[in-house]
N, C-alpha and C positions, 0 to 999 in steps of 0.2 A: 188749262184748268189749274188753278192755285190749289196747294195746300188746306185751303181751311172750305174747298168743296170736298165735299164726299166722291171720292174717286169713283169713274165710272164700273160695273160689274165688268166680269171677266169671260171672254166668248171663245172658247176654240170652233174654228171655224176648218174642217176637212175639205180638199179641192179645194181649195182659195186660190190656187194658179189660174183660172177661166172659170169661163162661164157663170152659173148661179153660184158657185163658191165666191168667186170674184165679187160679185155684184153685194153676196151678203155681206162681204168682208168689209167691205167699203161701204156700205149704208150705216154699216154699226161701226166702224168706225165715224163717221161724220155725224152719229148720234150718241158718241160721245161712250162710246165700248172702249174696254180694252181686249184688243183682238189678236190671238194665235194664229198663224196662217199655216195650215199645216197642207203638204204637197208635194210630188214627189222631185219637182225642179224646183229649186233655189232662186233660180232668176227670174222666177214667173213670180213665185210669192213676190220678189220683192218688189214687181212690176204691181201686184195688187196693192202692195204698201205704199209704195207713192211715198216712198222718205215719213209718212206718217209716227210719227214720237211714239204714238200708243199702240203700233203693231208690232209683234213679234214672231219673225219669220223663221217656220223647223223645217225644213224636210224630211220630210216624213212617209213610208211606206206602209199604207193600215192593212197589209197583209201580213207583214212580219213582227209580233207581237212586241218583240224588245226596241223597237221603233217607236210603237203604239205608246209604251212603258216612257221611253225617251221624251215624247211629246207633250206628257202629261206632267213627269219632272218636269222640263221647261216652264212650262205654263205655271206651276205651282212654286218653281224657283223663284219668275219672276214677280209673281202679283199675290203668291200664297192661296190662291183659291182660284176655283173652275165654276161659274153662275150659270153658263148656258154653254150647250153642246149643237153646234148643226152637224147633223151626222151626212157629210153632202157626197164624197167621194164614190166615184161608179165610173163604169164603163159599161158602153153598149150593148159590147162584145159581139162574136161573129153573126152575119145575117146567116140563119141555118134551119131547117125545120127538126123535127124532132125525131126523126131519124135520119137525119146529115149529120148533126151536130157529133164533132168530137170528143172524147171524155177531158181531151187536155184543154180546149175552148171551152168546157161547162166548168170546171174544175177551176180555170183562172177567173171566169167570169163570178164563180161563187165568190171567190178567196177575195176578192175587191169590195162587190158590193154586198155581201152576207156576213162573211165573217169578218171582214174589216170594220163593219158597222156594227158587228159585236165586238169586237176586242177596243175598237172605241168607245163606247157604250159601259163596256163593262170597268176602265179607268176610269172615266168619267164619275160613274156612279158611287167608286171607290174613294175617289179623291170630294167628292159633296156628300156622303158620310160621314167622312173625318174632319172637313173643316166647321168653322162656327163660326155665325151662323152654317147651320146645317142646311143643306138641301141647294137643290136646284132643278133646270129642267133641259132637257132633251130633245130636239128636234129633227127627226128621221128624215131625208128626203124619200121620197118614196117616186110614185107615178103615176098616171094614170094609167101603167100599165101593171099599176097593183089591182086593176079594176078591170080591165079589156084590153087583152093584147092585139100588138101589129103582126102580120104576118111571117111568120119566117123569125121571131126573138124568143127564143124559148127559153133561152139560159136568162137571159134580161127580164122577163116577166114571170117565171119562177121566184127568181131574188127578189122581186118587189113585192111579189105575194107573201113572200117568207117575211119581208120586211114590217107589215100591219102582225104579224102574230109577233115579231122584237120587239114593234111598238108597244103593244097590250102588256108585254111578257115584263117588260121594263120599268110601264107605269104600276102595275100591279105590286114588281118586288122593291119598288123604291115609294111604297104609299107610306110605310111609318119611319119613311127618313125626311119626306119633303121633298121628294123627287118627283116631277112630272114629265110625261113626254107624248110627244104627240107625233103626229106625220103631215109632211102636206105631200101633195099628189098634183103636179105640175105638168101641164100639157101643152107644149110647143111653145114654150118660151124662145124668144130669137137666141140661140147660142151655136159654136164651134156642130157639138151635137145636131143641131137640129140641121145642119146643112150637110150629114155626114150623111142620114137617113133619107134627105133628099124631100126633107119639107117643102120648104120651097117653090121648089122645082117638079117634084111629083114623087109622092111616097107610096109605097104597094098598100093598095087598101084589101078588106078583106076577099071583094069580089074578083081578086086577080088586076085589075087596075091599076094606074098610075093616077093621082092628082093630087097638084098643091093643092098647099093647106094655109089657113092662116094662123099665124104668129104672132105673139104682142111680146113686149120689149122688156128684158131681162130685168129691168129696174124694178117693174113691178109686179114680177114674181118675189124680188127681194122683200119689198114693203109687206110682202103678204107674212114672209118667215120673220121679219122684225112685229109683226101684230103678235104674231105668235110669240115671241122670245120675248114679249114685251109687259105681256098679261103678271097682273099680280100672282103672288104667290099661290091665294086661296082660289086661283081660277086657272085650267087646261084646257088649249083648244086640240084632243083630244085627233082630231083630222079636220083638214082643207083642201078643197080640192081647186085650182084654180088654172083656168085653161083662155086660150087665144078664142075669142068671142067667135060662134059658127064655126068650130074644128067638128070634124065629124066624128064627135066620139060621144054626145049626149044622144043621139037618134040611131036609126040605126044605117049607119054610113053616111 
């Protein structure tokens, strides 16, 4: 891209190591982002960079605030402003029910996918305040288990339920800056994840069972978060929900 184009906006992208972080990194870079890869190995980002000129790889731990701090310097060191946030970073965390589950597995489980998506979330919003043009917008991963949980995830579905009221809570205190944000709610995209829980292959359904599920392909879970990230200013897609065609989560099982 020459100089006398208007350089592309500016994306920090959380989890850019695998899976949907990965996927989004690299769609918005090939759609002409410039993209943050933030994650907590060095070598995976830079396997999602792919030598790319317009990506900028930190690692970064969004449980530990002067991390969070660090990443948002970079991003603003390097391009001066922050246009879109995927807030993607999570873990599964342990298979447990709700009274298995230990305080130190709910406790690490939150500190990733709650509070790390706030202490992302809340730079973000800091950093599109102060620039000018003002404003930008925010893109939560959530899940469909912000909507119906699997058996035995109780810390993992909690945090996604928390994660629609940070949605709301986000879009509401960034409405007189130009701030929007929304969540999508992804359901068995093919990723590292989905072969963890044993999609595949046979995942615990509510009836005590095992059975595969179907999956559709990481790229176009991506396309879904680039619609999103993509929308004009005076427009938010507010929630998305998009899922592997016949998973058993629209009926019941």
């Amino acid at each position: 891209m020459s100089q006398h184009h208007t350089p592309g906006r500016v994306a920090v992208v959380t989890g850019a190591g695998s899976g949907i972080g990965r996927a989004v990194a690299r769609l918005m870079l090939a759609e002409g982002y410039r993209v943050v890869l933030a994650g907590r190995q060095e070598e995976t980002l830079r396997e999602t960079a792919a030598g790319h000129r317009q990506a900028l790889a930190v690692p970064c731990d969004v449980t530990v605030p002067a991390d969070v701090e660090r990443l948002f310097a970079a991003a603003l060191g390097q391009w001066e402003r922050v246009d879109v946030l995927f807030n993607n970073a999570g873990v599964f965390g342990p298979a447990a029910a709700v009274d298995e589950i230990t305080v130190e597995d709910w406790d690490a489980t939150l500190a990733v996918n709650l509070t790390g998506s706030l202490l992302c979330a809340a730079a973000a919003v800091r950093a599109m305040k102060a620039q000018s043009p003002q404003g930008g917008r925010i893109i939560n991963n959530g899940s469909v288990a912000a909507h119906s949980p699997r058996p035995r995830t109780v810390a993992y579905t909690v945090t996604k339920h928390a994660i629609t009221g940070l949605t709301k809570s986000i879009d509401l205190d960034g409405r007189g800056f130009g701030i929007s944000c929304g969540q999508i709610d992804i359901g068995n995209a093919a990723t590292e994840l989905m072969e963890e829980i044993g999609v595949g292959t046979g995942a615990a359904q509510a009836d005590g069972s095992l059975r595969a599920e179907p999956t559709f392909a990481v790229q176009d879970a991506a396309r879904a978060v680039l619609l999103m990230a993509g929308m004009p200013a005076s427009a938010n897609v507010g929630s998305l929900v998009v899922t592997a065609a016949g998973m058993p989560f629209m009926g019941r099982g």
